[in-house]
C-alpha positions as CSV (number, residue, x, y, z in Angstrom):
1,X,-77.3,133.1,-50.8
2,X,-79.1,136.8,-51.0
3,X,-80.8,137.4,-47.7
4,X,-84.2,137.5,-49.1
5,X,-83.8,134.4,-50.3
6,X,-82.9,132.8,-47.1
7,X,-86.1,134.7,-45.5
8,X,-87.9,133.2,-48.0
9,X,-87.2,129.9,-47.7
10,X,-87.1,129.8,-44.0
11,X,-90.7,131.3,-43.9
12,X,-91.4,128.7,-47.0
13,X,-90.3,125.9,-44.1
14,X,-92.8,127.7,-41.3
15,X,-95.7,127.4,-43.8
16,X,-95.3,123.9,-45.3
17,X,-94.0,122.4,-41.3
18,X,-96.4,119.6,-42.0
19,X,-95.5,116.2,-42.1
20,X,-93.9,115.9,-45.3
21,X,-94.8,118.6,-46.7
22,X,-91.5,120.3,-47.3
23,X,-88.0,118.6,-47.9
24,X,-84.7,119.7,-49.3
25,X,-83.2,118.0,-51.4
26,X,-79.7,119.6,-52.2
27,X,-77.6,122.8,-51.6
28,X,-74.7,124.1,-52.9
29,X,-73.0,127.3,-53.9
30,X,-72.5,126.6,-57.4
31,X,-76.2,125.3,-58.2
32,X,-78.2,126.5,-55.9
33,X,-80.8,125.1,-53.9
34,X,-83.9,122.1,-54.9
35,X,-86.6,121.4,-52.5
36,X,-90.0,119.7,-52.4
37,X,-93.2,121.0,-51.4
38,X,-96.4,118.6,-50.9
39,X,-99.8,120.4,-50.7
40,X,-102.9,120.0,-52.6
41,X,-105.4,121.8,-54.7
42,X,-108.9,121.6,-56.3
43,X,-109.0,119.7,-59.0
44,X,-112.2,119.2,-62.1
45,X,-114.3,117.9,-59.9
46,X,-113.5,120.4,-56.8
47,X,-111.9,117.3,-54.6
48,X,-108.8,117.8,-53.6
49,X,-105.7,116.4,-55.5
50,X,-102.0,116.0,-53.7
51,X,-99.5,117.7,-55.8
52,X,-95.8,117.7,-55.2
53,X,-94.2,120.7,-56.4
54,X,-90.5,121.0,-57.1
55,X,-88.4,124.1,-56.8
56,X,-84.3,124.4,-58.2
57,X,-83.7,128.2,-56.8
58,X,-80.7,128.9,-59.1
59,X,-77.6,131.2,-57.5
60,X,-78.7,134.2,-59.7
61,X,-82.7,133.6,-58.6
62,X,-84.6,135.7,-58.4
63,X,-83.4,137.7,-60.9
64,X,-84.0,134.7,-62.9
65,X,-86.6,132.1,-63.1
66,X,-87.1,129.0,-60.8
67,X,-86.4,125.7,-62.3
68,X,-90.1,124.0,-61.7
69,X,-91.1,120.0,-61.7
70,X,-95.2,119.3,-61.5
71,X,-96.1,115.3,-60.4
72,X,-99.0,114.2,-59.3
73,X,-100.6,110.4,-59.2
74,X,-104.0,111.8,-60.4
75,X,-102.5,113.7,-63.2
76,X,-101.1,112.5,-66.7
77,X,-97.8,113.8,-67.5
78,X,-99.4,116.0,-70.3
79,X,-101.5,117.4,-67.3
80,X,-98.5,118.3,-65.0
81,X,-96.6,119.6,-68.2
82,X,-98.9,122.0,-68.4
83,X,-98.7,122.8,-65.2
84,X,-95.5,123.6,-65.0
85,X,-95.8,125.9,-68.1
86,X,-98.5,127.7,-66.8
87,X,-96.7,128.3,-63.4
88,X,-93.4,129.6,-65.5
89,X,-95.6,131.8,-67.2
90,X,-96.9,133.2,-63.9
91,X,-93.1,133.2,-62.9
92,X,-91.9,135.5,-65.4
93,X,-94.4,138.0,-64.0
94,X,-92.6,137.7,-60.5
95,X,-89.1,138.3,-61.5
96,X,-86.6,140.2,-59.1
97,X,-88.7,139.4,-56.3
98,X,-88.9,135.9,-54.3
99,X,-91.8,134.4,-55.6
100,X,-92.4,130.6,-54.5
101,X,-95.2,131.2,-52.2
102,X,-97.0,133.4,-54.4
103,X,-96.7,130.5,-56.9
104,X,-97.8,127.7,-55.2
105,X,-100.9,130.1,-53.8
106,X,-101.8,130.5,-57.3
107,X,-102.0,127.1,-58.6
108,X,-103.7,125.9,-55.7
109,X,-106.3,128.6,-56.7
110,X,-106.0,127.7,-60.2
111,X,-105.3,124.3,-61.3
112,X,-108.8,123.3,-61.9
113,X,-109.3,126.1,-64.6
114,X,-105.9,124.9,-66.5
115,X,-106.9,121.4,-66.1
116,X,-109.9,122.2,-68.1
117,X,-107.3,123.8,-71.1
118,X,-107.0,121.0,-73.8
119,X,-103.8,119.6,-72.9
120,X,-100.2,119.7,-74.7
121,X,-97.7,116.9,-75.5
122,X,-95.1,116.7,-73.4
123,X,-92.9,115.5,-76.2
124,X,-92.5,119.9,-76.8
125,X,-91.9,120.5,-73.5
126,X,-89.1,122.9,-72.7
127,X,-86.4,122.6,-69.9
128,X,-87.8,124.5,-67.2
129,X,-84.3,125.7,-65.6
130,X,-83.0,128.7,-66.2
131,X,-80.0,127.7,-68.7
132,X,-76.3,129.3,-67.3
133,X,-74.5,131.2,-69.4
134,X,-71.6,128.7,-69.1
135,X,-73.4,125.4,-70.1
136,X,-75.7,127.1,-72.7
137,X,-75.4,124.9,-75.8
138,X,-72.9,122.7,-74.1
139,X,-73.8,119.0,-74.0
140,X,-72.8,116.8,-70.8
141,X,-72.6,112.9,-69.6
142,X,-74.0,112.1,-66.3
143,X,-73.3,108.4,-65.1
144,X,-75.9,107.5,-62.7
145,X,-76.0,104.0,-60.7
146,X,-79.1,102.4,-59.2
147,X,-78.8,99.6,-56.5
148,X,-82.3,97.5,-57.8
149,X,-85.6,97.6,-60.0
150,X,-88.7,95.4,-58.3
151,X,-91.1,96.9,-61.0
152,X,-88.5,96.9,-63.6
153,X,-91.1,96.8,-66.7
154,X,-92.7,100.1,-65.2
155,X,-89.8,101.1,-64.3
156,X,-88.0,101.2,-67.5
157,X,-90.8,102.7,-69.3
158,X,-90.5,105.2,-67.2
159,X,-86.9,106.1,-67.8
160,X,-87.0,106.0,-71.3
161,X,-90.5,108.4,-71.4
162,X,-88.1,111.0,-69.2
163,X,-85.6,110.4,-71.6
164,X,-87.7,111.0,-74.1
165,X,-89.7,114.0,-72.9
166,X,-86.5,115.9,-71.8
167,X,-84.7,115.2,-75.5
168,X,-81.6,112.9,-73.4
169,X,-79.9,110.3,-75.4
170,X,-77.9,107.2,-73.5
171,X,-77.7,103.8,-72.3
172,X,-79.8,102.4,-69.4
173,X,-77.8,99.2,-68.8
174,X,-78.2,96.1,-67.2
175,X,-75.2,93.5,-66.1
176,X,-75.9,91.1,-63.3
177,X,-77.2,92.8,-60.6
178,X,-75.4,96.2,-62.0
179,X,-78.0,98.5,-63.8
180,X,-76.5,101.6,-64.7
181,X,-77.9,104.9,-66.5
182,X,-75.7,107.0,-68.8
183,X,-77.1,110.5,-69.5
184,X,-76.3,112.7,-72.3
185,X,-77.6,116.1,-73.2
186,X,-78.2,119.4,-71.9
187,X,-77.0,119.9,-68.6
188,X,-80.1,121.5,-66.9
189,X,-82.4,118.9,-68.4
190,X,-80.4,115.8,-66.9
191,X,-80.6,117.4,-63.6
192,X,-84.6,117.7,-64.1
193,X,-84.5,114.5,-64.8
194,X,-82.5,113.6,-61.7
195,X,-85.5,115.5,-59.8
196,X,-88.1,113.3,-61.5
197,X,-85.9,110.6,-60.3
198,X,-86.0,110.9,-56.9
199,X,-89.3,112.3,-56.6
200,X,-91.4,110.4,-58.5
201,X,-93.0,106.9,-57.0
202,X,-91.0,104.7,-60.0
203,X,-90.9,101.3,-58.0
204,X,-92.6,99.1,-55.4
205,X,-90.7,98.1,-52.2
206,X,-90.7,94.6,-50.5
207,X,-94.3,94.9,-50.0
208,X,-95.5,95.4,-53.4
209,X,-96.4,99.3,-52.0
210,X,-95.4,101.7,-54.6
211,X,-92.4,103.9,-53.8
212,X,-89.6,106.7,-54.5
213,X,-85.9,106.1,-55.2
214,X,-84.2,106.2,-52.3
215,X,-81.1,103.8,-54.0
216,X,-79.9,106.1,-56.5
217,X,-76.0,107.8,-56.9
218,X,-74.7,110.2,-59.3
219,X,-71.2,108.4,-60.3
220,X,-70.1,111.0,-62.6
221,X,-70.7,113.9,-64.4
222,X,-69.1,116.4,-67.4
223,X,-69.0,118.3,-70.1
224,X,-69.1,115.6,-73.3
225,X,-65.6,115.8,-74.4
226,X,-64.1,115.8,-78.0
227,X,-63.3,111.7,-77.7
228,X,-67.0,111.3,-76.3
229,X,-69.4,109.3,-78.5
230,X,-72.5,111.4,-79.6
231,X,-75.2,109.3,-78.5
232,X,-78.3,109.6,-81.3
233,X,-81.0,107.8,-79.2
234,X,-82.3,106.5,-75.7
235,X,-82.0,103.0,-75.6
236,X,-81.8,99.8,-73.2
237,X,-79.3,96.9,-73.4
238,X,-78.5,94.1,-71.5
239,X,-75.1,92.6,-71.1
240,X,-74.0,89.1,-70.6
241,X,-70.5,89.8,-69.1
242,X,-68.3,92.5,-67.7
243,X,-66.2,92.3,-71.0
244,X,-69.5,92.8,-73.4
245,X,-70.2,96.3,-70.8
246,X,-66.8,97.3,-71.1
247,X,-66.9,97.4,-74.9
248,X,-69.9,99.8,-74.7
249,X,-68.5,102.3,-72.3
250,X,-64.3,101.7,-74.5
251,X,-67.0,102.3,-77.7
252,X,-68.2,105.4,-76.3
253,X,-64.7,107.1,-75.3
254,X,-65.5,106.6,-71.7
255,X,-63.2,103.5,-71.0
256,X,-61.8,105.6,-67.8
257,X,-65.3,106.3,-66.8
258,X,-65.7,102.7,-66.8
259,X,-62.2,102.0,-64.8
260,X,-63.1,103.9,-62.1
261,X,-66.5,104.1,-61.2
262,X,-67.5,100.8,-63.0
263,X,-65.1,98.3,-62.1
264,X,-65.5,99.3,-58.3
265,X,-69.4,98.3,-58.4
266,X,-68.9,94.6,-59.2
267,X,-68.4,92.0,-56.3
């Protein structure tokens, strides 16, 4: 990590030291580093609104741009689409030099005069991360396993609108107790979707409060291979028996996906 980004984000985690106002979420010297910010900003009626901003500072950052994920309870998700687009806009003018503070200054400044901008579809968003030259055009399978769903109608809508917003085709997959998602698409957009994952409230715990995914594993992930089935949609399914899910996964060219991550998740 370059040293100005490391001053960066350690005077990032001196500004936002409030109670949950900053978290990182992962780190690692291939991908980089994601975090969360909390904080708030005016919104069309000048109260307040929480907004939790998320960050993906790619290796090469910041001589390219930030990945960038807008949520908000008191937003639609055309409202925090745009957003996001209007913070990558501001972005671009930032380039070469660390920039996250600046951002989240300027939207905290400026989110009631975009709120008042007719708003966009989210079905032509763009990925927000910056695409690597390596995985550019390259389409991958995530496997991702989830240990419950209390909300599950809510829940699955949700999936398949993330699905759908960020062009991913799949399976989420129900067996028992076993619900499983299988990702396919570009690479940067499933780990956006990842993000939305764990930061977004999605379910309600014991109490009926809702809540984020804590539950959630990445299983497996890689480039789609040549014996890989091309998935053309999003869609749920629900299976009767182990044999009717195994049929799925052998259909799809991913019977050793199944063997070894699969197999181990049934008791």
């Amino acid at each position: 990590m370059a040293e100005p980004v490391r001053e960066e984000l350690l005077a990032l985690a001196a500004i936002f030291c409030g109670q949950d106002e900053w978290e990182v979420l992962s780190h690692s010297e291939t991908d980089g580093i994601v975090f969360r910010i909390h904080t708030k900003a005016a919104g069309l009626t000048d109260v307040d609104l929480p907004l939790e901003l998320v960050f993906h500072l790619p290796v090469a950052y910041p001589l390219c741009l930030p990945g960038i994920s807008v949520n908000s309870e008191h937003l639609t998700r055309a409202q925090c689409t745009t957003v996001k687009g209007k913070l990558l806009e501001q972005a671009k003018s930032l380039l070469s030099e660390p920039m996250v503070h600046e951002l989240v200054l300027w939207v905290q400044q400026n989110l009631r005069h975009i709120l008042n901008q007719p708003e966009t579809g989210s079905t032509s968003e763009k990925c927000s991360f910056p695409l690597s030259p390596a995985v550019d055009g390259e389409p991958w399978i995530t496997l991702v396993h989830l240990d419950h769903m209390r909300a599950k109608s809510k829940y699955v809508k949700t999936v398949e609108k993330w699905a759908s917003d960020l062009r991913l085709t799949g399976r989420l997959m129900f067996m028992g107790k076993i619900i499983l998602i299988l990702l396919q698409g570009d690479r940067n957009n499933i780990k956006e979707y990842l993000i939305l994952q764990k930061t977004s409230k999605v379910d309600v715990d014991s109490s009926g409060k809702k809540c984020k995914e804590k539950m959630i594993s990445v299983l497996f992930e890689t480039k789609v291979q040549t014996e890989h089935k091309r998935f053309l949609a999003f869609e749920v399914k629900e299976y009767s028996s182990l044999d009717e899910l195994q049929k799925e996964f052998e259909t799809a060219g991913l019977q050793k996906l199944f063997s070894e991550f699969v197999l181990g998740l049934v008791k």
